[in-house]
Short mmCIF file of the C-alpha atoms (twelve columns), coordinates in Angstrom:
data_MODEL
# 
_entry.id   MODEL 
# 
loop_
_atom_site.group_PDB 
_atom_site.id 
_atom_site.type_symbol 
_atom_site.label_atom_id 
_atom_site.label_alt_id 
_atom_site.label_comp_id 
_atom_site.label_asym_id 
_atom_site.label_seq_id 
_atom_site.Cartn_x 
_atom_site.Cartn_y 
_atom_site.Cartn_z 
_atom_site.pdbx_PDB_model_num 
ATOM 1   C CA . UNK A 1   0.000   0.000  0.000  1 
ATOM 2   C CA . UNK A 2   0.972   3.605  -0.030 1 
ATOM 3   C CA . UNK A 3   0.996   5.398  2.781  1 
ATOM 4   C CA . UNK A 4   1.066   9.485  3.084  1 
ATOM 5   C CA . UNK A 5   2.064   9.920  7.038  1 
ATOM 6   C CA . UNK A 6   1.939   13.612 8.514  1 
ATOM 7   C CA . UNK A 7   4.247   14.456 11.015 1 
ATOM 8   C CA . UNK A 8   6.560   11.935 9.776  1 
ATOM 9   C CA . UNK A 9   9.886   13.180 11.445 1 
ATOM 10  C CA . UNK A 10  8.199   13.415 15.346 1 
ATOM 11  C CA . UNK A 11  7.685   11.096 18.038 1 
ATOM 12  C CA . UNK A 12  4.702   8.849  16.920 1 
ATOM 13  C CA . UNK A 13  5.450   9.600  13.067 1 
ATOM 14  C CA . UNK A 14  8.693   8.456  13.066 1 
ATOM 15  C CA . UNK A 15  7.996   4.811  14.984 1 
ATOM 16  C CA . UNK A 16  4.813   4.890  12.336 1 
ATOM 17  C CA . UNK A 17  6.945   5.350  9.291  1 
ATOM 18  C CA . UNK A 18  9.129   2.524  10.384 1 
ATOM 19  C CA . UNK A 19  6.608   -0.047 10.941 1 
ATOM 20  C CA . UNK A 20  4.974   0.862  7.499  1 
ATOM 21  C CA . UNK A 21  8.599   0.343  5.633  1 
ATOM 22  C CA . UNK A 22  9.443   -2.791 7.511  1 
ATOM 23  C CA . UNK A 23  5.781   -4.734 6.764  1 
ATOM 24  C CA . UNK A 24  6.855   -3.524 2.956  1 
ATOM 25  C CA . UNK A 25  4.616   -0.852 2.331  1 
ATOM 26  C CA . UNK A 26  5.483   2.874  0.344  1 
ATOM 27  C CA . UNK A 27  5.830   5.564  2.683  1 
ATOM 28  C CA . UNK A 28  5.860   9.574  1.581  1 
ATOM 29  C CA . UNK A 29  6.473   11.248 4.553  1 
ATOM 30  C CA . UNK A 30  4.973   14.844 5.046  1 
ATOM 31  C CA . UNK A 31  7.595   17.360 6.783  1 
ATOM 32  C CA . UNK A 32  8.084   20.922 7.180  1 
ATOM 33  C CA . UNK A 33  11.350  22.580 5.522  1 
ATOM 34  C CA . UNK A 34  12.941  22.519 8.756  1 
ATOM 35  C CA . UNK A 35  11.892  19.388 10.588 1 
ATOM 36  C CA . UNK A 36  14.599  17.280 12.061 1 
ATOM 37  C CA . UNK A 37  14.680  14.174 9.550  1 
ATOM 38  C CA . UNK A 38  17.218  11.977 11.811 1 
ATOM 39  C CA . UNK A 39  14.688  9.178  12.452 1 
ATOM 40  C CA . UNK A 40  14.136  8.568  9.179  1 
ATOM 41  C CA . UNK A 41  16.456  9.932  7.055  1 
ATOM 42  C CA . UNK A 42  18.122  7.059  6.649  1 
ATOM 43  C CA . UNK A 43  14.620  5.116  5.341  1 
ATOM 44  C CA . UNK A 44  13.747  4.218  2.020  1 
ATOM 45  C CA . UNK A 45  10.852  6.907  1.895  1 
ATOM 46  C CA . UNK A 46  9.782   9.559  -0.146 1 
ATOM 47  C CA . UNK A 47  9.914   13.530 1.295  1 
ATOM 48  C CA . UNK A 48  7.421   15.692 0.439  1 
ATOM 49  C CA . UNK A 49  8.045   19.237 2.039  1 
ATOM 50  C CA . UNK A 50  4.655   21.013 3.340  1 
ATOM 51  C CA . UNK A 51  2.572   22.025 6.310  1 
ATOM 52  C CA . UNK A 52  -1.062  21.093 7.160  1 
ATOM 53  C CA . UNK A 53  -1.650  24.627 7.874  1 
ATOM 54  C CA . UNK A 54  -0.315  25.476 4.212  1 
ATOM 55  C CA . UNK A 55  -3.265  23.762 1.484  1 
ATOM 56  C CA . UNK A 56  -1.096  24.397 -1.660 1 
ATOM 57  C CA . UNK A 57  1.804   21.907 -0.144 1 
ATOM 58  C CA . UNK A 58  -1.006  19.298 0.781  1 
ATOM 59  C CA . UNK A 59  -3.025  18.340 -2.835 1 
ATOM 60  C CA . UNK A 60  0.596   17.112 -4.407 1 
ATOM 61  C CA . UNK A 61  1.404   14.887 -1.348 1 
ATOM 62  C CA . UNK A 62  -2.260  12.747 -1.043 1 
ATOM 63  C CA . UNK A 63  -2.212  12.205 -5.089 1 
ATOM 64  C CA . UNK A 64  -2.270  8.746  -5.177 1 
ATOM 65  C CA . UNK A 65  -2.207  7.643  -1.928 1 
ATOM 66  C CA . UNK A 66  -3.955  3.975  -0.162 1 
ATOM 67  C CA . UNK A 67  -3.812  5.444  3.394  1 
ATOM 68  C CA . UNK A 68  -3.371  9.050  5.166  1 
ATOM 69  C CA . UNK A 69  -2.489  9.170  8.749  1 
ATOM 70  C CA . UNK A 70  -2.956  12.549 10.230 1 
ATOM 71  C CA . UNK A 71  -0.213  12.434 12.771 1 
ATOM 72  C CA . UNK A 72  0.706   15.654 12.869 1 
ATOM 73  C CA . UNK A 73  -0.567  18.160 15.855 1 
ATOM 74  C CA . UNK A 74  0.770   20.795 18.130 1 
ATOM 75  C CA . UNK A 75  1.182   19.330 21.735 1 
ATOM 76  C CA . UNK A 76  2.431   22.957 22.884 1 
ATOM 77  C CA . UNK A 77  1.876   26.064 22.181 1 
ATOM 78  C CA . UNK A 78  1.366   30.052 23.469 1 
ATOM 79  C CA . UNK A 79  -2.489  30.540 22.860 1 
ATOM 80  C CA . UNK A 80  -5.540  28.819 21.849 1 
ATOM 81  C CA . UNK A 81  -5.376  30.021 18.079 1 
ATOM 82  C CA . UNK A 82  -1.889  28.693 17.499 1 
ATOM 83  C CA . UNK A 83  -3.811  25.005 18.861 1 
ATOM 84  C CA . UNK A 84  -6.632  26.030 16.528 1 
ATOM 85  C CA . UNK A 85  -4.554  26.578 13.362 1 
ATOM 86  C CA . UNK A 86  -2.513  23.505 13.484 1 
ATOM 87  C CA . UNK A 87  -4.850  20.988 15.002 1 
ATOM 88  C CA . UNK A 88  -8.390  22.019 13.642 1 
ATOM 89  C CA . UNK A 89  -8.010  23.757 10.674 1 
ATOM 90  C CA . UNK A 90  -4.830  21.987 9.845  1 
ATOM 91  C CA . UNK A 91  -7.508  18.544 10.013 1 
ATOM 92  C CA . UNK A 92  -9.884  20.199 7.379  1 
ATOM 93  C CA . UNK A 93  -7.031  21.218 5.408  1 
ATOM 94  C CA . UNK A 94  -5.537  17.705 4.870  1 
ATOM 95  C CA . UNK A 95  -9.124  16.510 4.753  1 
ATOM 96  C CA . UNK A 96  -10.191 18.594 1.673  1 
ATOM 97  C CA . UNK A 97  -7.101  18.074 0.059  1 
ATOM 98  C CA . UNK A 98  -7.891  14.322 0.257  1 
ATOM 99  C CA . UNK A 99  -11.384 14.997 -1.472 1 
ATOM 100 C CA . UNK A 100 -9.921  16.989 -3.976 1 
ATOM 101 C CA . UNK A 101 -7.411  15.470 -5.010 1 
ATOM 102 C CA . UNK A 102 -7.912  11.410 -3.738 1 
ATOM 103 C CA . UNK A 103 -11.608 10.607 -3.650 1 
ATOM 104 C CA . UNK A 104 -11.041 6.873  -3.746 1 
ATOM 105 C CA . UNK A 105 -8.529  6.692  -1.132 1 
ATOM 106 C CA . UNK A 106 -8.989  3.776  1.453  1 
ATOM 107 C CA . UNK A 107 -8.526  5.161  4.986  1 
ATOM 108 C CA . UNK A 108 -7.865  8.301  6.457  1 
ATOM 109 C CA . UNK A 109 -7.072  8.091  9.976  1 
ATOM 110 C CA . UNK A 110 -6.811  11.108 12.028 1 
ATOM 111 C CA . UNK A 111 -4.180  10.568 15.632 1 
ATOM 112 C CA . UNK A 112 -6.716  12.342 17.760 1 
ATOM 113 C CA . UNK A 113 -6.082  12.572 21.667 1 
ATOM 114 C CA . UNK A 114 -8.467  11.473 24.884 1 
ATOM 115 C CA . UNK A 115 -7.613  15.019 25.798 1 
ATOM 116 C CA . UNK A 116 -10.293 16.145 22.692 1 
ATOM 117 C CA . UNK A 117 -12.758 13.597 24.849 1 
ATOM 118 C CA . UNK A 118 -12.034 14.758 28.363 1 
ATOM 119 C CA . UNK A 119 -11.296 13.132 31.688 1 
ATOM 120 C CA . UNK A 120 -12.629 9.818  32.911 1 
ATOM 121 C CA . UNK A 121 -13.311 8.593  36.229 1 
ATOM 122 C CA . UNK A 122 -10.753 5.383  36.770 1 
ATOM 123 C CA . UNK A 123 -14.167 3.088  35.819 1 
ATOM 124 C CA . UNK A 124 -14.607 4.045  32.879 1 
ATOM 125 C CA . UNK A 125 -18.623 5.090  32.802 1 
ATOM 126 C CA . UNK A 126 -18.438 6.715  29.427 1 
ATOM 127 C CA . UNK A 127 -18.160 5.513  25.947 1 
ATOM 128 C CA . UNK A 128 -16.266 6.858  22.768 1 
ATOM 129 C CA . UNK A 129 -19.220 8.348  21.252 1 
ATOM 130 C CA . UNK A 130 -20.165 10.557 23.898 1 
ATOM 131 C CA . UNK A 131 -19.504 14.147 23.790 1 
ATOM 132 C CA . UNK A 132 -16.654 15.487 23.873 1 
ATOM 133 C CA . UNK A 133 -15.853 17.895 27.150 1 
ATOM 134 C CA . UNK A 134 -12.280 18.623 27.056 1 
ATOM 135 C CA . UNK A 135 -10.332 20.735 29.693 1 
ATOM 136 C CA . UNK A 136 -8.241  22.958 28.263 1 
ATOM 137 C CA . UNK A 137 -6.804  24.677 24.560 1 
ATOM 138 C CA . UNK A 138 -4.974  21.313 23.360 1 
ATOM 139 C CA . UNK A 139 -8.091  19.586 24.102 1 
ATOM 140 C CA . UNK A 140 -10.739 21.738 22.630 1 
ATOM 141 C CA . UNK A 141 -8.282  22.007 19.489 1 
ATOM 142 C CA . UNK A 142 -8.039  18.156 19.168 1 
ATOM 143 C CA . UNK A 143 -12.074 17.953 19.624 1 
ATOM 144 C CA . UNK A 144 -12.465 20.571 16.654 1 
ATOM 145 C CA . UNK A 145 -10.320 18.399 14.753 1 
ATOM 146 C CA . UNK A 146 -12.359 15.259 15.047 1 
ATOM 147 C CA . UNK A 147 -15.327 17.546 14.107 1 
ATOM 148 C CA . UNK A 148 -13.751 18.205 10.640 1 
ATOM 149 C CA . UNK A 149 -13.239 14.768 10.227 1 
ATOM 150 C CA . UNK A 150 -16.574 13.942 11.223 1 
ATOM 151 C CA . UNK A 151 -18.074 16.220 8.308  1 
ATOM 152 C CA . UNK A 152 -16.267 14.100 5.750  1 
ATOM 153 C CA . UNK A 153 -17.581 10.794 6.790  1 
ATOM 154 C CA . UNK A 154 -19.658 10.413 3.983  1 
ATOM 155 C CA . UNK A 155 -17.241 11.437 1.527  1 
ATOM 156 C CA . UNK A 156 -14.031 9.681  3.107  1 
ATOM 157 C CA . UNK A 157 -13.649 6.603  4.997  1 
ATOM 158 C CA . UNK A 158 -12.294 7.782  7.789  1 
ATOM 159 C CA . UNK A 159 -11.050 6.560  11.625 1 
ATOM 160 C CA . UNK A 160 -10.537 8.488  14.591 1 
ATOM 161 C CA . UNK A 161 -8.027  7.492  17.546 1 
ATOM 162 C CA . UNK A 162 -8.102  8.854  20.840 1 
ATOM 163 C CA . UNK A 163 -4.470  7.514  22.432 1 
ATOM 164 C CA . UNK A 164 -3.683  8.153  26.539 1 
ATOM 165 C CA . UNK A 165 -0.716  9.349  27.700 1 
ATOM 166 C CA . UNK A 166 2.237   7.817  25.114 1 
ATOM 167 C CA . UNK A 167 5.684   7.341  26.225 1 
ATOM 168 C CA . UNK A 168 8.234   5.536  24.762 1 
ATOM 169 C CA . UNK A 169 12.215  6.350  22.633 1 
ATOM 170 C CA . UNK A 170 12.107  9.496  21.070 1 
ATOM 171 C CA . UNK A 171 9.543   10.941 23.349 1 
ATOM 172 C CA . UNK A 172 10.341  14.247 24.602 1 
ATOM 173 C CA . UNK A 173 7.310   15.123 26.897 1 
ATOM 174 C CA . UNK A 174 7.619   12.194 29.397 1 
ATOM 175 C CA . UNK A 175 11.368  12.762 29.861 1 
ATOM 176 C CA . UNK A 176 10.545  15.879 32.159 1 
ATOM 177 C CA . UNK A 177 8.884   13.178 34.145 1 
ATOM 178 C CA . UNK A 178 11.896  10.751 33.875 1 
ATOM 179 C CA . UNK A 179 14.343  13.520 34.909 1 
ATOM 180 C CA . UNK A 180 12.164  14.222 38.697 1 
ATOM 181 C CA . UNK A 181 12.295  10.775 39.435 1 
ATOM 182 C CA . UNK A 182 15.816  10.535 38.479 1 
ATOM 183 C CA . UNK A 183 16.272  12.807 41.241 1 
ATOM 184 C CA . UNK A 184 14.483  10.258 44.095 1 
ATOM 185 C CA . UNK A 185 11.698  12.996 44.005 1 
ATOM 186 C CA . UNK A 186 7.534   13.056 43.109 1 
ATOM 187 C CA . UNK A 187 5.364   15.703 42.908 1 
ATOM 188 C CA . UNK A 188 2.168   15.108 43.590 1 
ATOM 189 C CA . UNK A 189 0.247   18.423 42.714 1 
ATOM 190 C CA . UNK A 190 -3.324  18.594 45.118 1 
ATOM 191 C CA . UNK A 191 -4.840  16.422 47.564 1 
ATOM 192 C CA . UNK A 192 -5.596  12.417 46.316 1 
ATOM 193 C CA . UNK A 193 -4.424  10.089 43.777 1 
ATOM 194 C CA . UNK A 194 -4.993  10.913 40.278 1 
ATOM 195 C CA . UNK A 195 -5.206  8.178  37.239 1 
ATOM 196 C CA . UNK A 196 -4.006  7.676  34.155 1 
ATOM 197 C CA . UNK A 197 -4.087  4.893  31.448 1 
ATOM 198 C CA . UNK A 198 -0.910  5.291  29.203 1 
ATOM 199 C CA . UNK A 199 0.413   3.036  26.067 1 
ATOM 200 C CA . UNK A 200 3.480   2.658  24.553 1 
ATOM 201 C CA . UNK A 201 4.442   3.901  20.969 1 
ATOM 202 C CA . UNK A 202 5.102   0.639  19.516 1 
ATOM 203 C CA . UNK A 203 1.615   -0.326 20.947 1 
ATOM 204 C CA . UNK A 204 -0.099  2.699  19.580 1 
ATOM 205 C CA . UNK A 205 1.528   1.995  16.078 1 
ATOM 206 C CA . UNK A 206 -0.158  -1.280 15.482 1 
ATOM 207 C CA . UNK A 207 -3.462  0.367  16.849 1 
ATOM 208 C CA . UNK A 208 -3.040  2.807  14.235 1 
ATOM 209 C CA . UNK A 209 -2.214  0.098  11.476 1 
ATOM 210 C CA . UNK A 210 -5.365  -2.107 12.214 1 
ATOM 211 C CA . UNK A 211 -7.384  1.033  11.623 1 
ATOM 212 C CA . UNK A 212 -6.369  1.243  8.227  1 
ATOM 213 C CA . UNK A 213 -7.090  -2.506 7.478  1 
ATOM 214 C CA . UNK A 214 -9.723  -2.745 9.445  1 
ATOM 215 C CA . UNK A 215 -13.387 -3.253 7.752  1 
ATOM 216 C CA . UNK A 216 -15.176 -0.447 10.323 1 
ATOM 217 C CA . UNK A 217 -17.833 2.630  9.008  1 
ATOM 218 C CA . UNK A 218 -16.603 5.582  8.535  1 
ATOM 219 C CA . UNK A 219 -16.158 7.751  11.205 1 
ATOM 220 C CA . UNK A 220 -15.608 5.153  13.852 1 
ATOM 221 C CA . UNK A 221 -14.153 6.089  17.115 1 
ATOM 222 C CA . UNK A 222 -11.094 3.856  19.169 1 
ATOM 223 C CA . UNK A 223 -9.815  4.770  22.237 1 
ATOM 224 C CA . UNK A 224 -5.949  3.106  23.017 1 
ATOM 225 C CA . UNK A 225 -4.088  2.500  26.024 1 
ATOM 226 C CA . UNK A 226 -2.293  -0.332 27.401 1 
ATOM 227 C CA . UNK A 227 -5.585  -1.615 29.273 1 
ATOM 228 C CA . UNK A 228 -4.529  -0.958 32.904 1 
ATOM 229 C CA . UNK A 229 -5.904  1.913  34.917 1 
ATOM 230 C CA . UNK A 230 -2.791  2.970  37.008 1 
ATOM 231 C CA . UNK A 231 -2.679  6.324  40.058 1 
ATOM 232 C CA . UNK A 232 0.516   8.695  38.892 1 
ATOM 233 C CA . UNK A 233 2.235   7.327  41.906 1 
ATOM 234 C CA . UNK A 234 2.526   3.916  40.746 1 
ATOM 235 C CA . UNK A 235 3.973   5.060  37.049 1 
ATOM 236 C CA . UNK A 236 6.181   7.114  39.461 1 
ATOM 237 C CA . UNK A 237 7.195   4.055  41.454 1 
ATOM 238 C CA . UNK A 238 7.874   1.886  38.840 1 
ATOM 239 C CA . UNK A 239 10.048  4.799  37.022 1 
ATOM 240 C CA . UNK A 240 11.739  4.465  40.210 1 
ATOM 241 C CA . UNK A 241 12.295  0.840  40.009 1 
ATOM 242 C CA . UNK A 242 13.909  0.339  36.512 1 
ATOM 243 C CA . UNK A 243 15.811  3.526  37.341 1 
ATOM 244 C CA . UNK A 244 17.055  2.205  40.777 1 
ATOM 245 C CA . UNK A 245 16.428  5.251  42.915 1 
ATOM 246 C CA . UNK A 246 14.661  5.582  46.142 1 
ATOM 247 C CA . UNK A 247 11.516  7.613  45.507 1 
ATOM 248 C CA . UNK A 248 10.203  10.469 47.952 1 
ATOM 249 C CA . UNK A 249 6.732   11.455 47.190 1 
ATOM 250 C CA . UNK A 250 5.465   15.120 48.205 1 
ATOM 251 C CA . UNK A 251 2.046   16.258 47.328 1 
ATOM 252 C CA . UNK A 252 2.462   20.229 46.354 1 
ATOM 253 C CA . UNK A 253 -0.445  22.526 47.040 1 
ATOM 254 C CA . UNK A 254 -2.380  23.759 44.157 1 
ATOM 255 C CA . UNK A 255 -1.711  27.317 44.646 1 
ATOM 256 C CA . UNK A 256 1.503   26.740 44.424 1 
ATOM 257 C CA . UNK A 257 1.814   24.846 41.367 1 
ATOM 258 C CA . UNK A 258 -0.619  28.272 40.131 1 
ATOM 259 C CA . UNK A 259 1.893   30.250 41.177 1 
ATOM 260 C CA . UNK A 260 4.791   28.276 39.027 1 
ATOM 261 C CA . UNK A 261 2.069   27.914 36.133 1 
ATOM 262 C CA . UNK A 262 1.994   31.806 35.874 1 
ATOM 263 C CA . UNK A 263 5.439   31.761 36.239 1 
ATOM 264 C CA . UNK A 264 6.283   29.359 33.472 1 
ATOM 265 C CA . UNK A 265 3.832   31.849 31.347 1 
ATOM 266 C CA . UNK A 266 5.857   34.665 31.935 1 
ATOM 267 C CA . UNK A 267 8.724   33.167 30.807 1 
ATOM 268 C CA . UNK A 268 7.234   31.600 28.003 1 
ATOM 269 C CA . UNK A 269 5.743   35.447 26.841 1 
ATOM 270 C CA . UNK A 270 9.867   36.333 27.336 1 
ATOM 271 C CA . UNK A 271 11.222  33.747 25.335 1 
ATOM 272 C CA . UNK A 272 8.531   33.374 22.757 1 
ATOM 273 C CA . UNK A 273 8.584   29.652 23.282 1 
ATOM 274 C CA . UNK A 274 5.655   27.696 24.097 1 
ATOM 275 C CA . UNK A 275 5.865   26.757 28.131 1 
ATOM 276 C CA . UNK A 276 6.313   23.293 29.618 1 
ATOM 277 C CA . UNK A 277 4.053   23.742 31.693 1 
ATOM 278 C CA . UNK A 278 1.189   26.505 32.125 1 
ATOM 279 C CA . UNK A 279 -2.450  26.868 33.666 1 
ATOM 280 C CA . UNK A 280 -4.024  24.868 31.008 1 
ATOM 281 C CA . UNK A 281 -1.590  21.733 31.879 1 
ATOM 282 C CA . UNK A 282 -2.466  22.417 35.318 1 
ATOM 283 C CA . UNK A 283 -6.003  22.103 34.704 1 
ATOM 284 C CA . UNK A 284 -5.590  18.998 33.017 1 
ATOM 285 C CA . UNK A 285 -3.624  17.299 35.931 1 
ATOM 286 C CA . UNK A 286 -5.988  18.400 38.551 1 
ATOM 287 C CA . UNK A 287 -8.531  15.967 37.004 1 
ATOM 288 C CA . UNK A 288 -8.840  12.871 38.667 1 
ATOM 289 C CA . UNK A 289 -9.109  10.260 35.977 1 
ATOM 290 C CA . UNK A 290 -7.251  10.546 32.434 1 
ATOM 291 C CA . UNK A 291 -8.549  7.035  31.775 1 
ATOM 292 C CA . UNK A 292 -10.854 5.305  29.069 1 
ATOM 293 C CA . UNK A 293 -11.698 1.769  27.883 1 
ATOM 294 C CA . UNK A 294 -10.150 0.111  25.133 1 
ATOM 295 C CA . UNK A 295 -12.990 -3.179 24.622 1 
ATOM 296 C CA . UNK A 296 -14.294 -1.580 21.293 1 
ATOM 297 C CA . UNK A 297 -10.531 -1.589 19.545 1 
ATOM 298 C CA . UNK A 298 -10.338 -4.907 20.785 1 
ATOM 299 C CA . UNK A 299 -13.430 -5.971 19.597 1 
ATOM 300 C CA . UNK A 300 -13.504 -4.048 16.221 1 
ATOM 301 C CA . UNK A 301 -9.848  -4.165 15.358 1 
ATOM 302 C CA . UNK A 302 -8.689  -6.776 17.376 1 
ATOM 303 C CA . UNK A 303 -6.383  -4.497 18.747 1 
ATOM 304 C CA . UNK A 304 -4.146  -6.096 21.772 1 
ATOM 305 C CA . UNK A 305 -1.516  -3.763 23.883 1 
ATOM 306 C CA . UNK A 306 1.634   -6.294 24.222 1 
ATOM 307 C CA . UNK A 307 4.149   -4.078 25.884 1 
ATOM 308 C CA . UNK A 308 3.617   -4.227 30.019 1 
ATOM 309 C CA . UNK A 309 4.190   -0.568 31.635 1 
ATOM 310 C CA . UNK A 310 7.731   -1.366 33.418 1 
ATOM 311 C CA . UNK A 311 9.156   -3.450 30.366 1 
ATOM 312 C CA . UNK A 312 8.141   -0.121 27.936 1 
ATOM 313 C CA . UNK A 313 9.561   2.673  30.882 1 
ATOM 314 C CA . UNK A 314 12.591  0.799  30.977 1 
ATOM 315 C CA . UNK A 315 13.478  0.697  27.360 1 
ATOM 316 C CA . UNK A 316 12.739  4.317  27.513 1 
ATOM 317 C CA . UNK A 317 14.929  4.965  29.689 1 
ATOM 318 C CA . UNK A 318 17.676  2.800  28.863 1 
ATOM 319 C CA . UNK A 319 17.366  4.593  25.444 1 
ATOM 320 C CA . UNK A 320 17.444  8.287  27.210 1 
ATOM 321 C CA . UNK A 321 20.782  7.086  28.722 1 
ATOM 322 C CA . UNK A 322 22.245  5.935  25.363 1 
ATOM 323 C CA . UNK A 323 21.297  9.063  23.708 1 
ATOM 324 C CA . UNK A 324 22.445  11.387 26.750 1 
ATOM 325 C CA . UNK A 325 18.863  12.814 27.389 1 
ATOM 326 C CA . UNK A 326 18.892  12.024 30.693 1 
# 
């Protein structure tokens, strides 16, 4: 098959773009002019040089495609209308390229994020065609995004996946994480535990592959996640354990971590660089429950998560150490 993945040079891309050369298919990568290629440069794929937020670069680059996945997506940014141009109207720009120019393509599959569905208690009431109530800028972006998609479902076959929390080589957003525990030390930011479900990339990949082949309607809806509902102090502990550090846990009072938030912003409006962390992260953490079910990928696209949380965190951070990251 051939395979048009956005986003191709980050995190998720890159792993994506691997598994698609390995199991023989034709990848053409979709990059910006200035993206840093070194995960795949060395792969037997083909470059096309364009932005989802630019439609001229997109109608050359889904000509003749089997499959589009929509990987790429801003994960950080100033201000709600940077989130907006990359992740919603970015969407409808890749979508309507796709109609324009490849009517009869087979799949488009759009990387969504459970933060465009919201939080979750840890039992997991709701299912993945509720509304969408999401928390904060990233999230309401992502949920405009699946809204575009949804528009085209008669036009496109189309599949939308809502991963958890993804970790794994190559990641940059988790290694903040890595580096407090490194240091014996977790913050715990307001009272009571808080949950999370998280999957590795590898895991998310062949979630992503089976909803290309899969034989679902259009506009079907997956969440993906390991299948284990875990509190942030147990991903903490067992950080701790492949790491080999003795863990102190302190729980930090939410005006406090305000207080940093606001801080962070400040810095961020100084530097011109999107902050780490910032009141609309904080929001998000303060939930109790960034956890979903993951029975109708199973069911649907026989989807199965083989890579247990402490094997995946310590491959992760075996390969941090290799590459001097942490």
């Amino acid at each position: 098959m051939k395979a048009l993945v956005t986003g191709a040079s980050g995190f998720v891309g890159s792993h994506l773009v691997e598994a698609l050369v390995s199991r023989g298919h034709e990848v053409r990568a979709l990059v910006r002019e200035r993206s840093d290629r070194r995960w795949i440069q060395s792969l037997p794929v083909e470059f096309s040089t364009g932005d989802v937020s630019d439609p001229s670069s997109l109608e050359e680059a889904v000509k003749g495609m089997d499959w589009v996945f929509h990987v790429a997506g801003v994960t950080k940014a100033r201000g709600l209308s940077s989130y907006l141009r990359a992740n919603a109207q970015g969407t409808r720009n890749l979508l309507e390229a796709c109609w324009k120019r490849n009517p009869d393509l087979k799949r488009f599959v759009l990387l969504s994020s459970l933060a465009a569905w919201g939080p979750n208690s840890p039992h997991c009431p709701r299912e993945e065609t509720e509304e969408c109530s999401p928390v904060s800028h990233y999230g309401f972006s992502k949920a405009l995004a699946e809204r575009e998609t949804c528009l085209f479902v008669e036009r496109l076959p189309v599949v939308i996946l809502r991963p958890t929390a993804v970790y794994g080589p190559r990641d940059r957003d988790i290694l903040a994480f890595f580096k407090m525990v490194k240091r014996g030390i977790f913050l715990r930011v307001g009272p009571g535990e808080k949950y999370v479900c998280m999957i590795h990339v590898r895991d998310l990949v062949e979630g992503i592959l089976l909803a290309a082949v899969g034989e679902v309607p259009s506009g079907s809806i997956y969440h993906l996640s390991d299948g284990c509902v875990r509190t942030w102090s147990e991903v903490a502990r067992t950080m701790a354990k492949v790491m080999d550090v003795h863990l102190r846990e302190f729980t930090v009072p939410v005006s406090l971590a305000k207080a940093v938030a606001l801080l962070s912003e400040f810095s961020s409006a100084i530097t011109a660089r999107p902050p780490l962390f910032n009141r609309q992260k904080l929001r998000e953490m303060l939930e109790d429950g960034w956890t979903c079910s993951i029975e109708r990928a199973q069911t649907d696209l026989g989807f199965r998560p083989r890579i247990p949380l402490e094997e995946g965190l310590r491959e992760t951070y075996l390969w941090y150490r290799e590459m001097g990251w942490l």
